[in-house]
N, C-alpha and C positions, 0 to 999 in steps of 0.2 A: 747379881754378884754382890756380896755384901766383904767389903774391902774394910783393911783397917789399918793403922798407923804399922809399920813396920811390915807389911806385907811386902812381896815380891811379883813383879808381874815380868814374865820374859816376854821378849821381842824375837822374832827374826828379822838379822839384818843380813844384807848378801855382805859378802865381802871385798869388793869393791864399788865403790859407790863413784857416781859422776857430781859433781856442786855446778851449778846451773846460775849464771845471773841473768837477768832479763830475759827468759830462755833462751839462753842460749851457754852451752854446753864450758865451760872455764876451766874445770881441774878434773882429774880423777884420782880415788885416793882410796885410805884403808881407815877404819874406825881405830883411834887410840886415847890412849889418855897422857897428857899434860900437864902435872904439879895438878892431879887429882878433880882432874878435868877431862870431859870429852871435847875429844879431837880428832883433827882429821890427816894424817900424812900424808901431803901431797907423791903421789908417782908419776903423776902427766900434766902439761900444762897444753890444753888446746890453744888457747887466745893467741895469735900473734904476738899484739903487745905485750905478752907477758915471756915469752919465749927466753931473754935474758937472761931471767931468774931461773931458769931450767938448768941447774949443773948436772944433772946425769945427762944431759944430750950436748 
């Protein structure tokens, strides 16, 4: 594969994705962007402790 400045390489991503800390399962969410930034919008929050922060539930 001979790559060069300004090339493009796609990905597939699913569309909703789970974020994991110490595995163990924390958010699930959609790929976005952010003041031109990859980001993550949160939809679910598993954690108990985090449950608060959950204003759609």
């Amino acid at each position: 594969m001979n790559l060069k400045k300004g090339d493009v390489i796609s990905l597939d991503k699913p569309d909703v994705i789970q974020v994991y800390s110490d595995g163990h399962p924390v958010f699930s969410g959609r790929y976005g962007l952010l003041n031109k930034q990859l980001a993550i919008k949160i939809d679910d929050i598993f954690a108990p402790s985090l449950l608060p922060f959950n204003k759609a539930k």
